[in-house]
N, C-alpha and C positions, 0 to 999 in steps of 0.2 A: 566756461560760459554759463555761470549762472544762473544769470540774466533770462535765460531761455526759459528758467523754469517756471519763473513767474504768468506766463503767457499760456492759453488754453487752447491749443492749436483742433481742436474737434471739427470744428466749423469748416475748417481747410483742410482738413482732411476727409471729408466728407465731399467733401466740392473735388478732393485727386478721384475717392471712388467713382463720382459722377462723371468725370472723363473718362475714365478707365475703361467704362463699362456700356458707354455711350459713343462714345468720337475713338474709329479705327484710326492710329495714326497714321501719318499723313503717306510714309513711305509705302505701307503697308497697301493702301489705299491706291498708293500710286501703281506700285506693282500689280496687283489685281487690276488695273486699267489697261498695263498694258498687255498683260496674260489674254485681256479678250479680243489683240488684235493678232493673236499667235495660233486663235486656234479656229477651226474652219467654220463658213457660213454655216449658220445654222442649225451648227450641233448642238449635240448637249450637253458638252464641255460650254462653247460660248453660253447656251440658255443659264448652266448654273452659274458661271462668272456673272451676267447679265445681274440675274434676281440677287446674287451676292451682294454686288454695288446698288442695286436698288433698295437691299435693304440697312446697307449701312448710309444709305444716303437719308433716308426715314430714321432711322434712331438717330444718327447727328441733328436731324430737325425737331424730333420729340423729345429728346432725352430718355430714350426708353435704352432699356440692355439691347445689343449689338445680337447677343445668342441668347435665348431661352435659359440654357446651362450658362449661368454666370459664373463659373466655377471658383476655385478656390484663389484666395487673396493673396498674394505672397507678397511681403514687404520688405526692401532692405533699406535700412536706414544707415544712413553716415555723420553723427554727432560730432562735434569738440569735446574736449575734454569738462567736465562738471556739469552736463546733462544728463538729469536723471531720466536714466532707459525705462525705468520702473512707469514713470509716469508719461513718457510718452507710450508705451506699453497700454497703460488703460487709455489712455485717446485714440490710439487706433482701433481698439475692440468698442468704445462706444461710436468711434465715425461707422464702424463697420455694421454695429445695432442701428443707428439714425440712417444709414445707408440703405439697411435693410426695410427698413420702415417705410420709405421716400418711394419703394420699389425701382431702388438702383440694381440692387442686389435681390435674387432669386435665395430664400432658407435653403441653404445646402449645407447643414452641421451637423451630420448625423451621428447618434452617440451609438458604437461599433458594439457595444452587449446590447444598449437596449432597443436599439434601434428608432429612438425617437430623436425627432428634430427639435432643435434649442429652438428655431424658431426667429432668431436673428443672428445668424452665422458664426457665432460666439461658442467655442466648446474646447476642450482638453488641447491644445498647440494652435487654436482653427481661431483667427485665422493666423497661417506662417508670419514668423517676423525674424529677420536677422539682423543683430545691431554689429553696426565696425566705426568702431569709434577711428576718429583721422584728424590730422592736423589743419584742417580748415578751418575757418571761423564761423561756418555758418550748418545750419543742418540740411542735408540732401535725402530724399526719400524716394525708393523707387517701388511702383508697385504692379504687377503682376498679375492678369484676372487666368487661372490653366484650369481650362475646360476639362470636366470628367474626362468625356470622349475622346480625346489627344490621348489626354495624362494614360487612360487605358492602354494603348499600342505604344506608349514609352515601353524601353525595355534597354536590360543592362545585359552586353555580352562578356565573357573569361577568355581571353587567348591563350594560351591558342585553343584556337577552333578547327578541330578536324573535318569536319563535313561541308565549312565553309573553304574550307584550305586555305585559313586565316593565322598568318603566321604573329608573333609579336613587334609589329612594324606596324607602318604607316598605309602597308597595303592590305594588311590585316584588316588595319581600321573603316579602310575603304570597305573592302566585301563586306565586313557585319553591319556599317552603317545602311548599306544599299540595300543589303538583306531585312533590314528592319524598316524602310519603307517598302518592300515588295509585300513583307506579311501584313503590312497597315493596311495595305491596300487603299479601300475609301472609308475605311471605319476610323480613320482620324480627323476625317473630315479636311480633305484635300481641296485646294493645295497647300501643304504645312509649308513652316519653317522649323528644320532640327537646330537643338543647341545641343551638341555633343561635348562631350567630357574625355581626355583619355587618360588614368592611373587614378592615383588616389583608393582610398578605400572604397569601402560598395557605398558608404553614404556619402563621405563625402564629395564622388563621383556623381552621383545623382544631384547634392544641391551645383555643382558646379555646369551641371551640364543646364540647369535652367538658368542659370546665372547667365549662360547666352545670349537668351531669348531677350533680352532688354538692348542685346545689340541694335542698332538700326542696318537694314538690308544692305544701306550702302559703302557700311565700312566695311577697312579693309585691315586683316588680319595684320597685327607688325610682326607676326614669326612668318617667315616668307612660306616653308615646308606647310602652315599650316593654313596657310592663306590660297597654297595651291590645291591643296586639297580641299576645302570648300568649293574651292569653283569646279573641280573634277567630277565631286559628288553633286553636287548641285545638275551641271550638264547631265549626268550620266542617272541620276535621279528622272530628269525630265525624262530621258529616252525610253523608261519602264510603260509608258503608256498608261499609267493608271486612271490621270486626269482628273479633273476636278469632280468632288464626289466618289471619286472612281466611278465616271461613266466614260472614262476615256478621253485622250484627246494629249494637249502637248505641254499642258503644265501640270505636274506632281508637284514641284516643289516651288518656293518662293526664295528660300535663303537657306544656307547652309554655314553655325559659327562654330567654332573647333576653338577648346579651350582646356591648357593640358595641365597634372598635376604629378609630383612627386608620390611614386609610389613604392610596395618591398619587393624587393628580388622576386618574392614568389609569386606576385598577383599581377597582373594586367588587364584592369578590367577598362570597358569604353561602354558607358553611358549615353543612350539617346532619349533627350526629353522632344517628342515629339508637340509640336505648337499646331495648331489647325488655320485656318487662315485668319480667323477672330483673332487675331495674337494682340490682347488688348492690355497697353503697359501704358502709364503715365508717369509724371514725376513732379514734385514739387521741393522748389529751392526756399528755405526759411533765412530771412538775414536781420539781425537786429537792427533800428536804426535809432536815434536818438531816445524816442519814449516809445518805441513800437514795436512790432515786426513786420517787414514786407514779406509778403507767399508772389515767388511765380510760378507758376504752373508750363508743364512741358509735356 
């Protein structure tokens, strides 16, 4: 698909950053609505649920960032065959500079020797992009805003784990995933949703386990073993008391997606990309059409 290269998608891509980072979607939203009828008068679980919705009901109106920490962009993109990645590569790093500029996006590119900010979120990998080229006709883009403050209380465990009495199994997975919301406590800015990963390498584990996070809450696993265990964890997650913020109360969690990869005999690791409740993803569909392109946004 040629065709596509001619077209200068910056513009539209600039308008995925601006929902991304502006309008929680809509599930996400939903759930946080009804987390505040779960938990008691007048706490301070409801208050922070309370001021949550209030303030994602204010940035949907403003257009302002959703969180102070606009965190890091992750992009995956899904081309036809004869799109050049090269150049949809520079349109995302300039939607991502005109984004920053718009103050959709908060400078967060920090260069790791020198410690200076690029200044519009542009620097060495920043921001992520992963291209999968597929046999569709049209290009799919999904993108990603992961909060420092989550991304922090991510953490990748090795099974087996003795201390956890975490064997290499599905109950294994269970105890270190639980264990890894008990140490987050409210320093991920609760109630998250985990995208968990099980095998694979230590990296490739890690991109797979955010690769979750673009799930929507209300689907439903097609591995059944792995669909049981979300909702297990998810339940038994809630039961920790952490609560929103961790000020206590009856929702830690919002979602829980289990996504599994071939790994070596010797390794067993399980990946949690911890999401905070901002779990802010959009997505824009590109389709040529006679002399154009149509963008829908999702």
């Amino acid at each position: 698909m040629t065709e596509f290269n001619s077209f200068d998608l910056t513009e539209n891509l600039v308008e995925l950053v601006r929902r991304a980072a502006t309008i929680l979607p809509a599930d996400m939203e939903g759930a946080l609505s009804k987390a505040t009828k779960k938990e008691d008068a007048n706490s301070a679980a409801e208050g922070a649920l309370n001021t949550i919705l209030d303030n994602v009901k204010m940035a949907r109106e403003n257009s302002t960032p959703i969180c102070q920490d606009t965190g890091t962009p992750i992009f995956e993109i899904f081309y036809p065959l004869g799109v050049s990645t090269r150049k949809v590569a520079d349109q995302i790093r300039d939607a991502v500079a005109i984004a920053t500029e718009r103050s959709y996006l908060r400078p967060n590119a920090v260069d790791s020797l020198t410690g200076q900010n690029s200044g519009d979120n542009t620097g060495i990998d920043f921001p992520t992009m992963h291209f999968h080229e597929w046999d569709e006709d049209h290009i799919h883009v999904d993108l990603l805003l992961k909060g420092g403050g989550c991304e922090n209380v991510s953490t990748q465990y090795k099974l087996p784990n003795g201390g956890l009495g975490a064997g290499r199994d599905l109950e294994g997975v269970r105890r270190v995933v639980l264990d890894s919301v008990y140490q987050a406590q409210g320093k991920g800015c609760a109630p998250g949703v985990l995208g968990v990963a099980i095998g694979g390498d230590r990296g490739a584990s890690y991109i797979k386990s955010k690769e979750q996070l673009f799930r929507k809450l209300e689907d439903t696993n097609p591995v059944p073993e792995l669909a049981e265990l979300e909702e297990r964890i998810l339940e038994e997650g809630n039961e920790l008391g952490i609560g929103p913020m961790g000020f206590g109360g009856k929702t830690t969690l919002l979602g829980v997606k289990i996504g599994a990869l071939h790994r070596l005999p010797a390794s067993y690791f399980v990946s949690i990309a911890y999401m905070c409740w901002a779990n802010r993803r959009a997505s824009m569909d590109v389709t040529l059409t006679d002399d154009n392109v149509e963008v829908q946004y999702a």
